[in-house]
C-alpha positions, 0 to 999 in steps of 0.5 A: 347429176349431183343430185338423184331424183327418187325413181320406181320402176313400175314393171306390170305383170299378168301371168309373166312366169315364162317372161319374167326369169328371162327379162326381169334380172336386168332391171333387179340389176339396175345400177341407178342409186335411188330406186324403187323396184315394183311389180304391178300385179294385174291378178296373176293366177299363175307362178309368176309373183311367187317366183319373183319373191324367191328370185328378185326380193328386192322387188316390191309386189303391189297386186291388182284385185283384177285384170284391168288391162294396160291403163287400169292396172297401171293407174291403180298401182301408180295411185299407191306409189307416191314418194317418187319423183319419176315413174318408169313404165316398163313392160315386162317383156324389156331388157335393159341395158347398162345405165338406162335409166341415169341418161335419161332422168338427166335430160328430164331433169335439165329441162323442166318442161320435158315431162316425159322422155322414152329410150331408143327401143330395139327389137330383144329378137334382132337388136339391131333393128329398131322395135314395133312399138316405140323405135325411136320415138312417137308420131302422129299424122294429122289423121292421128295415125301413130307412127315412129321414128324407125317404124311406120307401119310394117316397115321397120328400119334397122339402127345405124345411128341415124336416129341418135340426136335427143329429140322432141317428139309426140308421144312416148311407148308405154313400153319404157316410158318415163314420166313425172309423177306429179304431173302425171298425177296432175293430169289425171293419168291413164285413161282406164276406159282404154283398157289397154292400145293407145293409151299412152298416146292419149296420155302424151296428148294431154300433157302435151296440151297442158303446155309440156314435152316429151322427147326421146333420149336415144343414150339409152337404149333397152330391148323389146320382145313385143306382142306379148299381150296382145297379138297383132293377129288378134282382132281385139287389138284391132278393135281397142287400136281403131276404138282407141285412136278414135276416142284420143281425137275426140278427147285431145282436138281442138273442137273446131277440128275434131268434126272434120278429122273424125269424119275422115278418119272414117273414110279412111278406116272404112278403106282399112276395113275393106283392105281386110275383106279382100284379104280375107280377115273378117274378124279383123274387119268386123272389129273395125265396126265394132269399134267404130259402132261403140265409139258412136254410141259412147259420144257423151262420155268422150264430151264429158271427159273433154269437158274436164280436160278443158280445165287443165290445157294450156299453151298446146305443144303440138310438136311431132304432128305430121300435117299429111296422111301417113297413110298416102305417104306410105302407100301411094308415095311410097316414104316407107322410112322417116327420114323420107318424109318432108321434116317442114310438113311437122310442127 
């Protein structure tokens, strides 16, 4: 690049202090030359913003006055951020390698319409497995179950490059995720209301119907310890994940579709819930009702919210929806890896 575009890193943080002296050097360490380090504290009570002033001063602390989870912490500290050209959303359980961040504003920067782009995520506890939340980039089915490229539902595959092509994909992992302010800012950005799951697929769906790309640039690559938030073991996870996903169909469908594909995501979530009853996790199957109940009840936030998003689509990328049920892929046909799905079956 002859010329380098203004990036901050955007690394949020809420009671990190066991987290952040194990991944946060790597970024303080970043060789990128027009960069911006911030910790987004979401109100931390612990011992974590004090030891980045002692360790990292380089590091810029932007603190939240409470914890509002994944998309308010982030919006509210990203509002504050505005002489930047890129944002890099990084958790902060990642470790980044050499140069992860010059491969991929460069491909962003080579095409105008890639409005978001996310590394190659490994796994920080076997690096040479792919990562849960990312791999190689984001998919949905046409159900909007999210899956990887590496990873579809507790199947993850190891690196053996077979991946390494940049691609155009769904939605990128908010785990390391690159984005243009301005459009970020443009469309509105996180949806506070999500709290945190799910999020940062609404947030590529959207500016995907604003006529953008996202893609994975597979040059880079970081590390991702996961589930450092929220458990998987946790059935509020359970309940934002079914809650949320149902709520980013109801925001980003095309009218015309969102009726029938909700009402089978239903059927199919109800198959979820008595999956979880036999196997005797009833917390995890009432948080499937909880979240299908307050989905129901909160029907004209989620009409308004479209109402407006309305104003800004155009031109819908749907690049990266598989038009089957990943769901009977994976469990009735057994197409456990990616690259045993049909690729005629994507748009």
């Amino acid at each position: 690049m002859s010329k380098f575009p203004r990036v901050a890193v955007v690394v949020l943080n809420y009671n990190g202090e066991k987290l952040l002296p194990e991944f946060l050097p790597s970024v303080y360490n970043s060789s990128y030359p027009n960069l911006r380090l911030v910790l987004a504290d979401n109100a931390s009570t612990d011992g974590s913003v004090e030891w980045v002033k002692a360790n990292l001063p380089t590091f810029e602390i932007l603190k939240n006055e409470i914890n509002g989870g994944y998309a308010e912490g982030y919006q509210n500290i990203l509002n504050r951020i505005t002489d930047v050209d890129y944002y890099i959303l990084l958790n902060s359980d990642v470790e980044v390698t050499e140069n992860w961040i010059e491969p991929v504003i460069e491909l962003m920067e080579n095409n105008k319409d890639i409005a978001i782009a996310q590394p190659k995520i490994l796994s920080y506890l076997d690096k040479k497995n792919f990562e849960y939340a990312g791999a190689a980039g984001g998919y949905i089915d046409k159900f909007g179950y999210p899956f990887c490229k590496g990873r579809i539902f507790d199947t993850v595959e190891k690196d053996e490059n077979q991946y390494n092509e940049n691609t155009e994909i769904f939605w990128a992992s908010g785990a390391a995720m690159f984005i243009k302010a301005d459009v970020y800012h443009k469309s509105g950005g996180l949806d506070v209301d999500f709290f945190a799951h799910m999020e940062e697929i609404d947030l590529c769906w959207r500016i995907k119907n604003m006529g953008y790309k996202v893609y994975s640039c597979n040059a880079s690559v970081v590390y991702h310890l996961g589930g450092a938030t929220l458990h998987e073991s946790n059935p509020h996870k359970t309940y934002l994940n079914f809650r949320n996903s149902l709520i980013t169909l109801r925001k980003n469908l095309a009218l015309h579709k969102s009726f029938s594909i909700i009402f089978i995501r239903h059927v199919l979530d109800l198959i979820q819930w008595f999956r979880f009853m036999l196997a005797g996790r009833f917390k995890h199957a009432f948080a499937i009702n909880r979240a299908h109940y307050d989905f129901l009840i909160t029907q004209i936030t989620w009409h308004n919210k479209r109402k407006k998003l309305l104003k800004l689509f155009k031109s819908p990328n749907n690049t990266g929806i598989y038009n089957r049920s990943i769901v009977f892929d994976y469990f009735l046909l057994g197409k456990k890896t990616f690259n045993k799905l049909d690729p005629k079956k994507f748009d």
